[in-house]
C-alpha positions as CSV (number, residue, x, y, z in Angstrom):
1,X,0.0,0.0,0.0
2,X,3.2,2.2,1.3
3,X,4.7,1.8,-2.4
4,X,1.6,2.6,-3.9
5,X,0.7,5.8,-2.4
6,X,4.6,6.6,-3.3
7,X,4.1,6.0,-6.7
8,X,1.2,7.9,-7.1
9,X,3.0,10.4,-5.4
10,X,5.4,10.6,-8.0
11,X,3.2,9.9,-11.2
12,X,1.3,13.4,-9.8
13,X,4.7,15.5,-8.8
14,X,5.9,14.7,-12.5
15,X,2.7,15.8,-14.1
16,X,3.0,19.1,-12.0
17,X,6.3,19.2,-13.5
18,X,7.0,21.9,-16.6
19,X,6.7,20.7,-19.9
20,X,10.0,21.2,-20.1
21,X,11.5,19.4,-17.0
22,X,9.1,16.1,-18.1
23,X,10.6,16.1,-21.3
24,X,14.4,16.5,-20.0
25,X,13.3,13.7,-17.0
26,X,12.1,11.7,-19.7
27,X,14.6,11.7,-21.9
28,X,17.5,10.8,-19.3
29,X,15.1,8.2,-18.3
30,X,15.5,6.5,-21.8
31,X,19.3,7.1,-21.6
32,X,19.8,6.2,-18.3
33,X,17.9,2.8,-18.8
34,X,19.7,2.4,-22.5
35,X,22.8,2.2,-20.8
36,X,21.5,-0.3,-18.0
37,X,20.3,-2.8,-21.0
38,X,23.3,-1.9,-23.5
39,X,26.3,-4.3,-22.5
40,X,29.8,-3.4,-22.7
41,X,32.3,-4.0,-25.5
42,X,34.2,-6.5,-23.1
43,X,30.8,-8.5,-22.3
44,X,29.6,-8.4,-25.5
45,X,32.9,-10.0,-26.3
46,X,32.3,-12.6,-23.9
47,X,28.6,-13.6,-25.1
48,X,30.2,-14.6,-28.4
49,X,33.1,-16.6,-26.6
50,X,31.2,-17.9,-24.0
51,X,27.6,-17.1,-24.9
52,X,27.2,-15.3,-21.5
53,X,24.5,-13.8,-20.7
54,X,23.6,-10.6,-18.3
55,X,22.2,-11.9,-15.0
56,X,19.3,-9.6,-14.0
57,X,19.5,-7.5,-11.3
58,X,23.6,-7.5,-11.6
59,X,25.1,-3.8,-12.4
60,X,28.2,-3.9,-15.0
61,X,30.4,-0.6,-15.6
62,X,30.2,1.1,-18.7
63,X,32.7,3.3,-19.6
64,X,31.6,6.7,-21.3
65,X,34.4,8.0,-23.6
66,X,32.7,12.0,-24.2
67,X,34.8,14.2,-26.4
68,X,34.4,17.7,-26.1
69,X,34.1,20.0,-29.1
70,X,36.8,22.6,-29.7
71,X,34.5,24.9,-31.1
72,X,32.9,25.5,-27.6
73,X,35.3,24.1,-25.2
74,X,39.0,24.1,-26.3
75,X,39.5,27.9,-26.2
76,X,41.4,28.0,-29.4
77,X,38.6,29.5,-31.1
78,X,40.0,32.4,-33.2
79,X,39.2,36.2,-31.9
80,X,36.5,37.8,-34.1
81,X,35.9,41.8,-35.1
82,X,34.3,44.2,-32.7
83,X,33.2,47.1,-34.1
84,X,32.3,50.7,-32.6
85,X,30.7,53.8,-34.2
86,X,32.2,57.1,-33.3
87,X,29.8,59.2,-31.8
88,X,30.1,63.2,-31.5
89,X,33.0,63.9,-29.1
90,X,34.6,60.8,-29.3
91,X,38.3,60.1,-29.4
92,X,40.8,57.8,-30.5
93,X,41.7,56.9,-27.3
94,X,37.5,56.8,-25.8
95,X,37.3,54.3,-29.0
96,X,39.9,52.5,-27.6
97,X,39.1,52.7,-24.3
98,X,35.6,51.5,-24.7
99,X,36.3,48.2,-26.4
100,X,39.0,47.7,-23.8
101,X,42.2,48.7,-24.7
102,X,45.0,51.0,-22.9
103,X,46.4,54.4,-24.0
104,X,49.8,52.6,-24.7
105,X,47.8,50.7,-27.9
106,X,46.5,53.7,-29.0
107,X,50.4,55.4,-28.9
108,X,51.4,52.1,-30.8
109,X,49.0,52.5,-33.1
110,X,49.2,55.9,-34.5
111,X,52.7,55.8,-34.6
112,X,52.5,52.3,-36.8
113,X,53.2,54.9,-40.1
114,X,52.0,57.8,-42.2
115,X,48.7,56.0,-42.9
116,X,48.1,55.2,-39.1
117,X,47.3,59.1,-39.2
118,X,43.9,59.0,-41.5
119,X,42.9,57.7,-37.5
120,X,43.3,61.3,-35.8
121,X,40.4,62.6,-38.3
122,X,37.4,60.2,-37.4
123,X,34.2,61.9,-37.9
124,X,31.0,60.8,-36.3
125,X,29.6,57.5,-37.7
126,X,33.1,56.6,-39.0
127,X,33.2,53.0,-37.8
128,X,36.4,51.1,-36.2
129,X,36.9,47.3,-35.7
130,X,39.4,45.6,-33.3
131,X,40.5,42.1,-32.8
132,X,41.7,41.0,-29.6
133,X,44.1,38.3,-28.7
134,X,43.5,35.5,-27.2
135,X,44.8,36.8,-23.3
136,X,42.2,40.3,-24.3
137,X,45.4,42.5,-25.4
138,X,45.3,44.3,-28.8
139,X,45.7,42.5,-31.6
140,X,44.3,44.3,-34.8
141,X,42.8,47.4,-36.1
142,X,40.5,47.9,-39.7
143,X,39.1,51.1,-40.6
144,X,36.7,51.4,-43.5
145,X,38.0,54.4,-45.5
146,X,35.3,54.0,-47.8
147,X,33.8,50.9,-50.5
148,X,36.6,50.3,-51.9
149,X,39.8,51.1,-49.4
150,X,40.1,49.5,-45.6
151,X,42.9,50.4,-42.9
152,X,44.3,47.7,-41.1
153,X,46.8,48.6,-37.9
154,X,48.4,44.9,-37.6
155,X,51.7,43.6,-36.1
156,X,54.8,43.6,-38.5
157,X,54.9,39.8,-40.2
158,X,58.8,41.4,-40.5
159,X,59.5,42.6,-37.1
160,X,58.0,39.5,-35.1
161,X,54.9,40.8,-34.2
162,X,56.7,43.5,-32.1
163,X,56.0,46.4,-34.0
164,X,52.8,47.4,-35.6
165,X,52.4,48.4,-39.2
166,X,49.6,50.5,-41.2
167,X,48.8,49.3,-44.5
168,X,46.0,50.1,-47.0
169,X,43.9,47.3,-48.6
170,X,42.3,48.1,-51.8
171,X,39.7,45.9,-53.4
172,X,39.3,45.5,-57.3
173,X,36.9,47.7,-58.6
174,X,34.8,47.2,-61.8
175,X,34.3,50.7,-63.6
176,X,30.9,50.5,-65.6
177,X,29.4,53.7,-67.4
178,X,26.3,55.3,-66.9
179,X,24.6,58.2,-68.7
180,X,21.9,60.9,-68.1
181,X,20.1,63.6,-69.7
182,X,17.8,66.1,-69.2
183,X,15.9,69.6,-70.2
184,X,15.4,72.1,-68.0
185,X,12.0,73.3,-67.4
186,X,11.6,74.8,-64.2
187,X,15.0,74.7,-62.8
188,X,18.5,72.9,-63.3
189,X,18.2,71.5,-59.7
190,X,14.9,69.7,-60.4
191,X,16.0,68.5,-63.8
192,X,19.3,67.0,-62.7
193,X,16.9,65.0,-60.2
194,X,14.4,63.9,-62.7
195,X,17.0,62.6,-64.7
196,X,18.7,60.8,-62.2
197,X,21.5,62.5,-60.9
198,X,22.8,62.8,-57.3
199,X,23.2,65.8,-55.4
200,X,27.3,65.6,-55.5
201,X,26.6,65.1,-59.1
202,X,24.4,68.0,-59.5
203,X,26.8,70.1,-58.3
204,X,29.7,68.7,-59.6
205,X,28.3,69.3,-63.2
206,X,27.9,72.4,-62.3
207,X,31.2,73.3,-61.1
208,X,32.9,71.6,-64.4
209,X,30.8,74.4,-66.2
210,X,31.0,77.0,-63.5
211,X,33.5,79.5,-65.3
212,X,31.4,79.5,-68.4
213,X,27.7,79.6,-66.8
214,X,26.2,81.4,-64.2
215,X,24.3,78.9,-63.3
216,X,22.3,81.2,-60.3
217,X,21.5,83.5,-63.3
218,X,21.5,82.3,-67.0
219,X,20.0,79.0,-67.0
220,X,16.7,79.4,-69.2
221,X,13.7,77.2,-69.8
222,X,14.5,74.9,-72.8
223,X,18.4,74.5,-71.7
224,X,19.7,70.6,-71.8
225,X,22.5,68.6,-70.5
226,X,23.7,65.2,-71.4
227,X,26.4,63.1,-69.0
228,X,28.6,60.3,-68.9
229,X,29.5,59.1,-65.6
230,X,31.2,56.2,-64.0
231,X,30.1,53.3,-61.7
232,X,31.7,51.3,-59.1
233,X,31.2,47.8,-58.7
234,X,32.8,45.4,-56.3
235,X,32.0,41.5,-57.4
236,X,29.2,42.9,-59.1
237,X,27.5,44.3,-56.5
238,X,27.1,48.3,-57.0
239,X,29.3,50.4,-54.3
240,X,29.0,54.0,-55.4
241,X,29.8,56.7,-58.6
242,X,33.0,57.6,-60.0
243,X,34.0,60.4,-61.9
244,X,31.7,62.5,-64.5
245,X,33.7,61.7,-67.4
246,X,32.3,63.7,-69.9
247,X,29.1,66.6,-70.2
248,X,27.6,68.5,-72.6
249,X,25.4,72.1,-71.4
250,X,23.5,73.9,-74.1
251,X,22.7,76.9,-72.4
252,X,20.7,79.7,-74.4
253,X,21.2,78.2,-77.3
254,X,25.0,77.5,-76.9
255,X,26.7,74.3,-76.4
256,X,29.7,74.1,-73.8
257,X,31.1,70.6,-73.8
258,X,34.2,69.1,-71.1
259,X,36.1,65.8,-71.3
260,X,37.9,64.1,-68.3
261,X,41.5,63.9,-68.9
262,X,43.8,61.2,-67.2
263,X,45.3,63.7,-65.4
264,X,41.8,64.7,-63.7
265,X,41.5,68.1,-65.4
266,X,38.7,68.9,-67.6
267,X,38.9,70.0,-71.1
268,X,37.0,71.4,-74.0
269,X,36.8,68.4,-76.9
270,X,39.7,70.9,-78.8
271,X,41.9,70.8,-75.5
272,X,41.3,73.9,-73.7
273,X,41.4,73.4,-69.5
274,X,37.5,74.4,-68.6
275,X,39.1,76.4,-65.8
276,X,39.1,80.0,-66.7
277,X,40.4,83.2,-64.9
278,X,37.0,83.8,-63.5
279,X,34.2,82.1,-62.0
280,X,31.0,83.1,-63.4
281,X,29.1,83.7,-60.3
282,X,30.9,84.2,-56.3
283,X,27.7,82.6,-55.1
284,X,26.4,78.6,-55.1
285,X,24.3,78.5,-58.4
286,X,21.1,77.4,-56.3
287,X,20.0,80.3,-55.4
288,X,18.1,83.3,-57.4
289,X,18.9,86.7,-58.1
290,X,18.1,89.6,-60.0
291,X,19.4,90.2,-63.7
292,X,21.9,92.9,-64.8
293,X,20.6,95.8,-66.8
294,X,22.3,99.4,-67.7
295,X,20.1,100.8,-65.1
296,X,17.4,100.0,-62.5
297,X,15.3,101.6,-59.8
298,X,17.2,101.7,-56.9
299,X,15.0,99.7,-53.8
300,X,16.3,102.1,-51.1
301,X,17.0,105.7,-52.4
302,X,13.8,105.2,-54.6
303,X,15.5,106.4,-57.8
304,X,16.5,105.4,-60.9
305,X,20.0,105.1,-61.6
306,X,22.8,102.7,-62.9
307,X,23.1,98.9,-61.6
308,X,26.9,98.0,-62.3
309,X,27.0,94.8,-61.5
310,X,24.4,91.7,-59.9
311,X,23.0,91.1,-57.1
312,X,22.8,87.2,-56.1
313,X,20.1,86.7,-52.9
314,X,20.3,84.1,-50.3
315,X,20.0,83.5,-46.7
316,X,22.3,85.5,-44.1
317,X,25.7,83.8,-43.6
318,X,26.2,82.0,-47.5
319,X,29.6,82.3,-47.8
320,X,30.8,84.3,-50.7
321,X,33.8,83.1,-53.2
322,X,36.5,85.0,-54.8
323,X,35.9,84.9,-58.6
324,X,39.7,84.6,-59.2
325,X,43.0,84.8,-57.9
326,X,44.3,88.0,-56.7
327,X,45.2,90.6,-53.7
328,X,42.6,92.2,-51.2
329,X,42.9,95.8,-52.1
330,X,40.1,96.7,-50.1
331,X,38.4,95.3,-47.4
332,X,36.1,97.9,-45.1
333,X,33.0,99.2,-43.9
334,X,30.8,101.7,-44.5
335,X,27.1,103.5,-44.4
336,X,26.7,102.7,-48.1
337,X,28.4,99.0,-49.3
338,X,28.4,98.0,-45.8
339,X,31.0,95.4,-45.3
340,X,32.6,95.1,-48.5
341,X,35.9,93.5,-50.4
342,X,37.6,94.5,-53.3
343,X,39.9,92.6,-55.2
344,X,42.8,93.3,-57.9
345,X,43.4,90.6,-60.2
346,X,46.6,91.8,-62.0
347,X,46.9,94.8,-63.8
348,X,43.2,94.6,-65.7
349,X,40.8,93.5,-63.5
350,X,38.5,94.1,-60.3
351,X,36.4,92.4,-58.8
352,X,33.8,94.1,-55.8
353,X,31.9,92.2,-53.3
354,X,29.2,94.4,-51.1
355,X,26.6,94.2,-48.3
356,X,28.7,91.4,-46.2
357,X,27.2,90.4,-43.0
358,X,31.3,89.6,-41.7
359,X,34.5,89.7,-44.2
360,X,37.0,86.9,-44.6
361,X,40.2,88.3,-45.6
362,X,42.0,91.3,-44.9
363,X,43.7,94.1,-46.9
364,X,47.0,92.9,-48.4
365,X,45.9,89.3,-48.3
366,X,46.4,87.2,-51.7
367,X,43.2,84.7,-52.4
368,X,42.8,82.0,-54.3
369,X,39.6,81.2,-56.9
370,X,37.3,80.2,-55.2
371,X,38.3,80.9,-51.5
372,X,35.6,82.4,-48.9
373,X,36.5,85.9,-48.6
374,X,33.1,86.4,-46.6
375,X,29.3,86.0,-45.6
376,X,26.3,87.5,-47.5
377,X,24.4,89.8,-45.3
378,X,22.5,92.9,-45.6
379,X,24.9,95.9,-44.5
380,X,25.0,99.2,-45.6
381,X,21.9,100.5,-48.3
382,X,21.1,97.0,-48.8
383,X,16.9,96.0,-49.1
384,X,17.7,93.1,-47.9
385,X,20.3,90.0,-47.6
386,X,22.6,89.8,-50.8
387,X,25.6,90.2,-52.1
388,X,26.6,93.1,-54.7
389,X,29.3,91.8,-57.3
390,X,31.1,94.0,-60.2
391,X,33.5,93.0,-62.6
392,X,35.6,95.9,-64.0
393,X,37.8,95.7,-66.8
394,X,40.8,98.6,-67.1
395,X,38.2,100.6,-64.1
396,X,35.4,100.3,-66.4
397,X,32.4,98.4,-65.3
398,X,31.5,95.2,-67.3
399,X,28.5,92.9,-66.9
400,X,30.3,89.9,-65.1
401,X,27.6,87.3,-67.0
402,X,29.3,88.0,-70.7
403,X,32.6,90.0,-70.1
404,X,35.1,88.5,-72.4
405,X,37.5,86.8,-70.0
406,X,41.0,85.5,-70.9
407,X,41.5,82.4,-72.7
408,X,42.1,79.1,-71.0
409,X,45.4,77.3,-71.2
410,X,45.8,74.4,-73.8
411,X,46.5,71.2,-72.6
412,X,50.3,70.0,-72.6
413,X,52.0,68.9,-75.7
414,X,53.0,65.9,-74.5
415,X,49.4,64.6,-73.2
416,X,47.4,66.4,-76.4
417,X,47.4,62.9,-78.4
418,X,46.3,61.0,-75.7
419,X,43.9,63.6,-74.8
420,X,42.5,63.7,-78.3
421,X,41.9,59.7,-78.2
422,X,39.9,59.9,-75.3
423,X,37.9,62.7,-76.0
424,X,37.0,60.6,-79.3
425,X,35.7,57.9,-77.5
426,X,34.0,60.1,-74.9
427,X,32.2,62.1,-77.9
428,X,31.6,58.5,-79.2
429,X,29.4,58.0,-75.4
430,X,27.4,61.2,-75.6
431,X,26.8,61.0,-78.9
432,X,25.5,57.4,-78.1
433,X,23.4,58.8,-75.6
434,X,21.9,61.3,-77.1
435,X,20.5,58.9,-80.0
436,X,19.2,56.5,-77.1
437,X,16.9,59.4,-75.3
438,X,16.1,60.4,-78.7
439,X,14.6,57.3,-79.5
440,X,12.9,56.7,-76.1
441,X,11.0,59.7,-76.6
């Protein structure tokens, strides 16, 4: 009766079990009681000697030979990558710190060679990977310079892993070429878009024809473009865009064409460097201004009277570019150009720049095309935030948009035949595409 009650006992402690505890009980149940049945290799070798047979009742030993995986138990596994994000504020050493590394690694490492220094430059989101060894001290470094180049801070194969060296990985990349085309309707902005172009391509186009168009000012309803640009491609998977290779812009009903050269300068398709004397515009083409004209009514003084130059609006604080290389011969304040900069390109010609909110450069100072020599604003008799800019010729005032500016150097003797052999082939491309849209439509 006492055994009973026991095993009822224990038939209703099981069932109040969790599923999972009856199934592991279970389960070594049917292990334990295969091993109990199962003889061992010795008595088996006796039952076909001597036909023995297990007496009931009678435990034998069973020896369990269990090897453990080296996967899971061993330890040798092999370290794997941990990778961090830099987040705004972060340093070198923090990054280092965080994934558990002294201040002596991060001395070793940025002095393991002139590449080691790309480190001291992380911006936030940059992402670095380490690789510990095996006793937790550092073992490697990668940093992802971009699709196609990796950093890796390892130990010298050369030195016996004493020293560490910084060397750059590079993977193969497939170039592929792509083409767009486009005609403006509303603005150059929204056409680029519709036809497929990125924002660094929109304004990269733009700057190849930047000393040619205004683009803040002459672009017209009606005007086209038509590119060639590259793809990257790593194992055939897409990684990014390369270089605009070649471009045409028809712009009021005159075509303006630029080849890549080898040596990354654009050209014209006869071998004239796109880069000119002067910019065009001292302002980003994406915003809008008024036109030039021999004379306007004046917004402040209420009058009529000459506008010598254009006025490009935008917001306060735009920073303003020097049209061309020269020496501040002027840079002031007062009541009526506000803060204002005037440049002397050689003997010929001037450039002015009024209404600044805060100048850049300072008298005497020699600029560079393109430099910031200050920040739109509204300053002196100014209706609101722009920037004033004349072009004069021998003192006299020009309209900056069509002035005749000085010719553009030819490309070197040396490279012209090359030159010529790639701009054939790039012609070949827009030409190519041109008849593709053309039939599309």
């Amino acid at each position: 009766m006492r055994k009973t009650l026991n095993a009822s006992k224990a038939v209703n402690l099981y069932k109040n079990l969790p599923k999972q505890h009856r199934t592991g009980l279970a389960v070594a149940s049917l292990f334990l009681g295969g091993l109990i049945l199962l003889p061992s290799e010795s008595v088996e070798a006796s039952r076909h000697h001597d036909a023995h047979i297990l007496d009931a009742g009678v435990r034998y030993p069973v020896e369990l030979h269990i090897t453990p995986s080296t996967d899971v138990f061993s330890g040798e596994e092999e370290s794997t990558w941990q990778t961090y994000k830099v987040r705004s504020g972060d340093t070198l050493a923090k990054l280092f710190k965080r994934a558990g590394f002294t201040s002596r690694d991060v001395y070793n490492v940025t002095h393991a060679g002139e590449l080691a220094k790309t480190l001291v430059t992380l911006l936030p989101g940059d992402e670095l990977s380490f690789k510990a060894n095996k006793d937790g001290s550092f073992g490697e470094l990668k940093y992802k310079l971009s699709s196609t180049e990796t950093l890796f801070v390892r130990p010298s194969s050369q030195e016996n892993g004493k020293t560490l060296t910084a060397e750059l990985e590079k993977r193969d990349v497939d170039i592929r070429y792509n083409f767009a085309q486009g005609e403006i309707h509303s603005s150059f902005w929204n056409a680029a878009v519709d036809a497929g172009l990125t924002s660094n391509q929109i304004m990269n186009l733009a700057g190849i024809f930047g000393w040619d168009i205004d683009f803040a000012m002459e672009i017209r309803s009606g005007d086209t473009f038509n590119v060639v640009f590259e793809e990257q491609y790593i194992d055939g998977e897409f990684v990014g865009y390369g270089d605009i290779v070649a471009a045409e812009f028809t712009n009021q009903g005159e075509q303006f064409s630029a080849i890549l050269h080898e040596d990354g300068t654009y050209y014209t398709p006869e071998g004239r460097s796109m880069r000119k004397s002067f910019l065009r515009a001292p302002i980003n083409f994406k915003y809008v201004s008024s036109n030039f004209s021999k004379a306007r009514f004046h917004p402040v003084q209420k009058r009529w009277k000459a506008h010598r130059g254009t006025d490009y609006v935008a917001a306060v604080g735009t920073p303003v570019m020097a049209a061309g290389d020269g020496k501040v011969v002027k840079s002031t304040y007062d009541k009526y150009n506000g803060h204002h900069v005037f440049i002397q390109h050689g003997e010929k010609y001037t450039t002015k720049y009024l209404h600044f909110k805060k100048r850049a450069v300072k008298l005497g100072e020699t600029v560079k095309q393109g430099q910031t020599i200050g920040y739109l604003g509204s300053t002196g008799l100014a209706s609101g935030p722009h920037v004033h800019y004349e072009f004069l010729v021998d003192g006299v005032h020009r309209n900056p948009r069509t002035v005749e500016l000085p010719k553009a150097l030819p490309i070197a003797k040396e490279e012209r035949e090359r030159f010529m052999e790639i701009a054939s082939e790039r012609q070949a491309q827009l030409d190519n595409n041109k008849r593709i849209m053309l039939a599309m439509k």
